[in-house]
N, C-alpha and C positions, 0 to 999 in steps of 0.2 A: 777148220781146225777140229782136232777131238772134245775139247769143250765145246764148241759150238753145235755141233753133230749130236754132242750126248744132250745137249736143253734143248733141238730142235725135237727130238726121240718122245723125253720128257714130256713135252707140248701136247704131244699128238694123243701120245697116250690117255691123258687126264682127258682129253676133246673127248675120244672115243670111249672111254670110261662113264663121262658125262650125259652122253648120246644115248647108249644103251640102258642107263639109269632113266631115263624119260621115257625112252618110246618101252620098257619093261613096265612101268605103271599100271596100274586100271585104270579106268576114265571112269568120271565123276559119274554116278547111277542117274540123279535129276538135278536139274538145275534150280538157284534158286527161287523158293515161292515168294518171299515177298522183296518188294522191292525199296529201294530206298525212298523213305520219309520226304515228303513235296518239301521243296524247298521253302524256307521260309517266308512268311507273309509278309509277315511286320521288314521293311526298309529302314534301316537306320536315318534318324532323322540330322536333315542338313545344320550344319554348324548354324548358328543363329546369325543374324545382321552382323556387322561389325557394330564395334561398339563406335555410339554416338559419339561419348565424350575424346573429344584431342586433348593431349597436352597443350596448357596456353605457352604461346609462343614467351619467350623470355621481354620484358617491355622497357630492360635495357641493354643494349649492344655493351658484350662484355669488352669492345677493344676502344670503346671513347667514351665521353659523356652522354649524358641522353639531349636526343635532339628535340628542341622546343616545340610543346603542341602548336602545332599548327591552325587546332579548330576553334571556330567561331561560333560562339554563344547563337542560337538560330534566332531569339527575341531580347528586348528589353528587360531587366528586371523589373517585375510588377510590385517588390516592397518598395514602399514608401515612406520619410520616417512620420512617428506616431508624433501628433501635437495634443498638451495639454488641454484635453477642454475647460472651459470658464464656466465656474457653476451658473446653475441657470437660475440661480433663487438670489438676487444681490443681497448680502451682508445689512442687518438690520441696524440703524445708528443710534447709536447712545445720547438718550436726551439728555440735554446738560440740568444741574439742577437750579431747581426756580429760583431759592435762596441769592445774597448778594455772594459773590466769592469772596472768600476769606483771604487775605491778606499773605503774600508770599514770606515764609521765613528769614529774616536777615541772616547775611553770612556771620559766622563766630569772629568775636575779635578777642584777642591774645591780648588783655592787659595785667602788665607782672605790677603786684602789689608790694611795698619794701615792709616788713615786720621791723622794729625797734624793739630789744629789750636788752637788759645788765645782767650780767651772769656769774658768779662766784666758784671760780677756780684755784686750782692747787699750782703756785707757778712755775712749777717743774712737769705739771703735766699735757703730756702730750697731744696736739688735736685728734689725733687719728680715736684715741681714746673715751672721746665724748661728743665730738661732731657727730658720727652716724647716731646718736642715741636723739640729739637735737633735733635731727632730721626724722627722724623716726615720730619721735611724737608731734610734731607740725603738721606731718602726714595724715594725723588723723586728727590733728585739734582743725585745719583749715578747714576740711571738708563740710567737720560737724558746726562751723561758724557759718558757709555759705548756706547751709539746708535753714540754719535757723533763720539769717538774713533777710533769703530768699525761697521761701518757700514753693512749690508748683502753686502754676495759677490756671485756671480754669478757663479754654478758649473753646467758647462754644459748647460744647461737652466732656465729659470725662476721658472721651477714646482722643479726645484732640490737646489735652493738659502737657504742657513745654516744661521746661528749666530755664530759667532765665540765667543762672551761672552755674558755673561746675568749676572743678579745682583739676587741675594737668599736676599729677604727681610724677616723683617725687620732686615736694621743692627743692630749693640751693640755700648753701650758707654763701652768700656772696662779701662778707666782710667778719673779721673778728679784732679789733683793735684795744689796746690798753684803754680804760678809762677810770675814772676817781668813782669812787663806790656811792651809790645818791647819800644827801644827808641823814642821819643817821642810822647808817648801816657800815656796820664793823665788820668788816673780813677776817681780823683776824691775821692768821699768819699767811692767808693767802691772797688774792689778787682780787680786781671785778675788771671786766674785761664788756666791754660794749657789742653786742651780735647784729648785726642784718639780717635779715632772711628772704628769700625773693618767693615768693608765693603768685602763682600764673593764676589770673581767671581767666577762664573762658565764657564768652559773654553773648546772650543771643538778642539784645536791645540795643536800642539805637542809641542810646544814652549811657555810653561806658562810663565816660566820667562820673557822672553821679553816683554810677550803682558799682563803682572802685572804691571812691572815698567813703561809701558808705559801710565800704566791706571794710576797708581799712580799719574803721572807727570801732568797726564790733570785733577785728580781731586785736588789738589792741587792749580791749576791753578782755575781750577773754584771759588774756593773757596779764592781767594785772587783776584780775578774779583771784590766779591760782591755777588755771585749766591747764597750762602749757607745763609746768614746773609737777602738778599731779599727774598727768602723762608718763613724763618722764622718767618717774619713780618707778611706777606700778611697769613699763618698761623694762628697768634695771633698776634695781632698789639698790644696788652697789653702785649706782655712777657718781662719778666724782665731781659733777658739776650742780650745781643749783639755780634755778633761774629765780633772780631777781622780782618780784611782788607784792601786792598787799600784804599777803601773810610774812614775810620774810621778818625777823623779829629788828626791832629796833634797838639799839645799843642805849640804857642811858646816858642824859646828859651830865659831865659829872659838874660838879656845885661851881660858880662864879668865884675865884678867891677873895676875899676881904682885904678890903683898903687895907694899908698901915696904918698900925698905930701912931699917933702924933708923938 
């Protein structure tokens, strides 16, 4: 076709245009002087080893449990358990002393002592109102009765001195009952009333009985001195009750009357 005809035309043309361009040149006058630069000396150096370390393999199977070691211990264990050694020096014995031995302490005996005494009250007045005051001063009249009684005795030496009694506070009123006022003592517009008191020794002799009534005898005594009734006051100087004693005043007697006259 004419387009074909005209790019075949075209073709040739530029060839020959080409052609004539080249072989129209000069040629090069000398070739060149130096040449190219020795190839290099230096080799690039080889990648190194691989590396030693691997990743540790995974030491549990991610699709089950881990499977039981299977490995056995190659030896026995060589610990042993540790035993206490026994000193090597035996423990030196305690010589007894030359002396005879002194006598073992007897256990305490609990004997309650009954207190007796008359007591002048108001008879509208209420117990609660003067019992604790009773009890109160027994508390310290009994104590100060057994120290004088029985005073510490001396066993052996001063580091080895006992109690032969002691007082278990606080005592008891175990009784309060009406009674007739001793002879002459005037109450007056108010009562006399009879008291018990239970007073505990505690006792570290073989011989309670004696050294009971003995205690009886002095607290009794105290207590018809004045002791237990001075207590009492210095106490409460406001209390309503009086305890019955030497000092308590006597009423007089009033006069015999005279016969009639004939």
């Amino acid at each position: 076709t004419d387009s074909q005809t005209s790019f075949l035309f075209s073709v040739c043309m530029q060839t020959e245009i080409s052609i004539e361009f080249v072989l129209g040149s000069p040629a090069p006058s000398f070739s060149p002087t130096s040449s190219p630069s020795a190839a290099p000396t230096e080799t690039p150096e080889e990648p190194s080893a691989e590396p030693t370390v691997t990743p540790d393999a995974p030491t549990v199977s991610p699709t089950g449990s881990p499977a039981p070691s299977t490995q056995v211990p190659t030896a026995a264990p060589t610990l042993q358990p540790t035993t206490t050694a026994f000193p090597s020096v035996s423990p030196t014995s305690t010589i007894p002393p030359t002396g005879p031995p002194s006598a073992a302490p007897s256990s305490p005996t609990v004997v309650p002592v009954m207190a007796l005494y008359d007591i002048i009250i108001s008879p509208t007045a209420a117990p609660e109102s003067y019992v604790p005051g009773l009890i109160a001063a027994m508390d310290q009249l009994a104590p100060e009765v057994a120290d004088e009684t029985f005073p510490l005795q001396s066993v052996r030496s001063r580091r080895n001195r006992r109690l032969v009694v002691s007082i278990a506070l606080p005592t008891q009123i175990v009784g309060i009952i009406p009674d007739n006022c001793p002879d002459g003592i005037s109450a007056g517009d108010r009562v006399c009333r009879g008291v018990t008191q239970s007073v505990s020794m505690v006792l570290t002799t073989e011989d309670s009985q004696t050294s009971s009534a003995a205690y009886k005898d002095a607290l009794q005594r105290a207590i018809a001195e004045g002791r237990l009734n001075t207590l009492l006051v210095e106490l409460n100087p406001s209390t309503p009750v009086e305890v019955i004693d030497n000092n308590t005043p006597i009423a007089p007697t009033p006069p015999a009357a005279s016969p009639p006259s004939p």
